[in-house]
N, C-alpha and C positions, 0 to 999 in steps of 0.2 A: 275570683271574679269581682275584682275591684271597679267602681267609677262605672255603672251599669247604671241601663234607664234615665239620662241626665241632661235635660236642657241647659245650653249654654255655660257648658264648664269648659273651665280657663287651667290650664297649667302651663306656666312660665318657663323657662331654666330649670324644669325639674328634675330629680331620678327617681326615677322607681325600682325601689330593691328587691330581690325576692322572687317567687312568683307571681308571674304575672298573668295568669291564664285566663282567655276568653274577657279581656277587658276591653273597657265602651262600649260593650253591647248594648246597639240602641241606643245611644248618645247622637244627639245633635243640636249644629252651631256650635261643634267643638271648637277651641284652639290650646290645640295641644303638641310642648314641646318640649320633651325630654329624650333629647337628642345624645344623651350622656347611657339613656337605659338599652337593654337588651331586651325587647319584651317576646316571653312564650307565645302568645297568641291576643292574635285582636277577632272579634268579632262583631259582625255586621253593624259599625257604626251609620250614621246615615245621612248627617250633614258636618261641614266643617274642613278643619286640616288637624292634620299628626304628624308629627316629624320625630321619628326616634332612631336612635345609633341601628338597632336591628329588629326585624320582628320573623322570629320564626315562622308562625304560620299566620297568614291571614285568609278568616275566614270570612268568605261572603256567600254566603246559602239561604239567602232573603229571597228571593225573587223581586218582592215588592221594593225594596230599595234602590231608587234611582242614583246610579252610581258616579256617576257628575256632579252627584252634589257632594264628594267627599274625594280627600285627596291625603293619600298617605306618600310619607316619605321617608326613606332610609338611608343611611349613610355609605359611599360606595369609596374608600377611599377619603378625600378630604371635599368628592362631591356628594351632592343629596342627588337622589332619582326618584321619580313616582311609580310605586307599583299597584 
């Protein structure tokens, strides 16, 4: 459960190795691009962008999270999509 709880965190060109479960939870004004990682799971970040190669599960079970204000993306091929 890495990078939880975090105003305005930035990651670049990065990877993340490893497990990855349940991370940015509760992050926001993210910008996050580790488009190289595969990650387990994301959960309920709340403002910002993520762009990464994959994310197993993503979970949103906030309610209270206005979901407009966050934007993930995944790699489909040699395009990105939002899901």
């Amino acid at each position: 459960q890495g990078f939880c709880y975090m105003d305005g965190l930035t990651l670049i060109n990065c990877k993340i190795e490893g497990e990855s479960d349940l991370i940015f939870e509760y992050c926001s004004n993210v910008k996050i691009d580790v488009s190289a990682s595969d990650l387990l799971s994301v959960k309920n970040p709340i403002s910002g962008e993520i762009h990464a190669h994959s994310i197993k599960e993503m979970i949103r079970d906030d309610e209270r999270i206005d979901l407009r204000k966050i934007h993930v993306y995944v790699k489909e091929g040699d395009k990105e999509h939002e899901i």
